[in-house]
N, C-alpha and C positions, 0 to 999 in steps of 0.2 A: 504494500500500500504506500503510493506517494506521500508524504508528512503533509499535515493539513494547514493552513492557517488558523490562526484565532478566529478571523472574522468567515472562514467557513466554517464554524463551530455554532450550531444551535445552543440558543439559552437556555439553561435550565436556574429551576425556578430555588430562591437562598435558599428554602426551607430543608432540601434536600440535603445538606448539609449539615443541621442542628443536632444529628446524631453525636456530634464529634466535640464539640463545645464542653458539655461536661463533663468526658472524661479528660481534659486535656490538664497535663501537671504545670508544675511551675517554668514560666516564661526562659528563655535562653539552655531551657533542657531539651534531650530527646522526647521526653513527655510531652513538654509543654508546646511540642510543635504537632506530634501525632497520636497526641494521648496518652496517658500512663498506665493502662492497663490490658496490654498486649503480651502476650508469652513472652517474647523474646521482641529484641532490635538490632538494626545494622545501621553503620555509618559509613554511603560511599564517599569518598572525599574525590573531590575532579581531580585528575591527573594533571595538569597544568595549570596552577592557580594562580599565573600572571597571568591571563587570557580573561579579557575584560568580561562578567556576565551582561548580555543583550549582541554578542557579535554576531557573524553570520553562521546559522545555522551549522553551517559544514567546517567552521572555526571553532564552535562551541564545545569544550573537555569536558561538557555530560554525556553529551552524547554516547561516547562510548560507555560506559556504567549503562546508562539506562538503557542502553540496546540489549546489555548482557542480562540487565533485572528484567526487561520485555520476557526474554528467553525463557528464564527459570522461570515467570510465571505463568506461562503459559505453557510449560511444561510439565504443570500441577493439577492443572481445572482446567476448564470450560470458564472463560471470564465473564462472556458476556458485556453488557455496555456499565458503561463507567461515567465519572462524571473528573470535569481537570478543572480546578480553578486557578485563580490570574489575580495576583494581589492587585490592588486599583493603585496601587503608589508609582506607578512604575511612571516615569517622563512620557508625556507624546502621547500616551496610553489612548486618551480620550481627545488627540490636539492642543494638548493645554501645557502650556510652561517649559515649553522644550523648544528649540531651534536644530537647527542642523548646519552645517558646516561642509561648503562644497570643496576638497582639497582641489579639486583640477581650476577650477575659474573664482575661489575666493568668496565666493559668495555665499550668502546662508538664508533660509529659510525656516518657517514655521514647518515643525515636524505635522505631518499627514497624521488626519482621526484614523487611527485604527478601527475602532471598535466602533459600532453604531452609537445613534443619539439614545435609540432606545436601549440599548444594553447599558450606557450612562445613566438613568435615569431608573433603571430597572435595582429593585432591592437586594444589597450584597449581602452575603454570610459574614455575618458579622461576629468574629472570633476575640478575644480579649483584646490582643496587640495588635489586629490586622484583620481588613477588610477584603473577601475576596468577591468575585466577579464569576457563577458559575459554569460549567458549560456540560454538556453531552459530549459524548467521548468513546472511542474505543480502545482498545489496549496499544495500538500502533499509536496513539494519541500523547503516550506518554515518551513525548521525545520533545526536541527545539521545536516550537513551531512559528513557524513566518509570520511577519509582519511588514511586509515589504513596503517600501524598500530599503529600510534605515535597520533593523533589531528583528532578531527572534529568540524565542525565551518557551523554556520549558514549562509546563504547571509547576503551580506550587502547592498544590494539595491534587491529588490523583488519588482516588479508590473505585473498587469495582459496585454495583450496586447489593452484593453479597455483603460488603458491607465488614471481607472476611481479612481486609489489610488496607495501610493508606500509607504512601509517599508524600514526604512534605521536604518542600526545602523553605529558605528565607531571604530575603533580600541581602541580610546583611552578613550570610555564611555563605563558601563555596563547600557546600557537604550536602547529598540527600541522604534522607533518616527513612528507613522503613521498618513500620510496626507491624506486626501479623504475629501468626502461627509460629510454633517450635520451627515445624519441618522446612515450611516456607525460609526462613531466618536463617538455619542451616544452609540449606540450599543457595542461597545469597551469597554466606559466606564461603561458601565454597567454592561459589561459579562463579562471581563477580572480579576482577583483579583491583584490589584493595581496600575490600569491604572489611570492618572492623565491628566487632559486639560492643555491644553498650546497652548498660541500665538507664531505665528510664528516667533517673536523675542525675544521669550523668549528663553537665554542661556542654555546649557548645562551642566556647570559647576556643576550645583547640583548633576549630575550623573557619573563625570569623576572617571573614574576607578581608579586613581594613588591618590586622596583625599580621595575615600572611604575608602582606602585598606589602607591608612595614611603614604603613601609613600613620602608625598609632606607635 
């Protein structure tokens, strides 16, 4: 399946998502992004974490992890349709507060609405620290997807409507966290190259994008 964009991504409606709100543990944990009460977790960290998040899809170092998480999980189940949300913070998102920078002739412009007026306007899942944007989705879905012609960017909360595991990542870390099943987690760590276990209160901070990148 060719990778989709956002904007050919049907909305799906916040509600769907309210599952996830109260299990979620404390803020800057593995919990606190995909809930604290999963058997097990893994942390994929990107392989190259000087590689700015929002590049070009076929530049972006998740890709590779989540191609490999694609794998094992649909080498388990039957997934079925899924839902991927899209934090709303992101620059440009909506046309709003972002320029662009043409390198060859100098010039710049207003970054292009991605998203509709109606998916602006439409009610976000509204999570403690972050607000997401939701959508319909299939398992190939959970990869970079376009936003042409400036960014593309992976979800940031992905689960299947089973409901049986969820990927989340964060704005301001280069690491996806996936909660589920024992076997599922196993399987992760075993098939993924550089997947790492972790409790669900174990912090993030090993992975904050703004430390790696030595900005901080």
């Amino acid at each position: 399946m060719t990778p989709r964009g956002w904007a050919d991504l049907t909305p799906a409606p916040a509600t769907d998502g309210a599952w996830i709100r109260p299990l979620l543990g404390e803020f800057g944990t593995a919990g606190g992004l995909v809930g604290a009460t999963w058997e097990a977790y893994a942390v994929l960290p990107d392989p190259v974490v000087s590689t700015e998040r929002g590049s070009a899809a076929s530049d972006d170092p998740r890709t590779r992890p989540l191609a490999a998480l694609r794998e094992v999980v649909a080498g388990l189940d039957p997934v079925g349709s899924c839902r991927a949300g899209l934090w709303e913070g992101y620059g440009g998102l909506f046309g709003q507060g972002a320029v662009y920078l043409d390198l060859h002739d100098g010039g710049s412009g207003p970054v292009p609405r991605v998203l509709s007026v109606e998916v602006e306007q439409a009610p976000r899942l509204e999570l403690p620290h972050r607000g997401y944007v939701l959508f319909e989705a299939v398992l190939d879905d959970l990869a970079p997807l376009s936003a042409e012609p400036l960014w593309s960017m992976p979800p940031d909360l992905f689960w299947p409507d089973s409901q049986g595991w969820l990927v989340g990542s964060d704005t301001d870390i280069v690491a996806t966290v996936v909660g589920g099943g024992r076997e599922l987690v196993e399987r992760v760590l075993a098939d993924v190259p550089g997947a790492e276990a972790v409790e669900p209160g174990d912090g993030l901070d090993r992975w904050d994008e703004r430390t790696l990148l030595g900005d901080v």
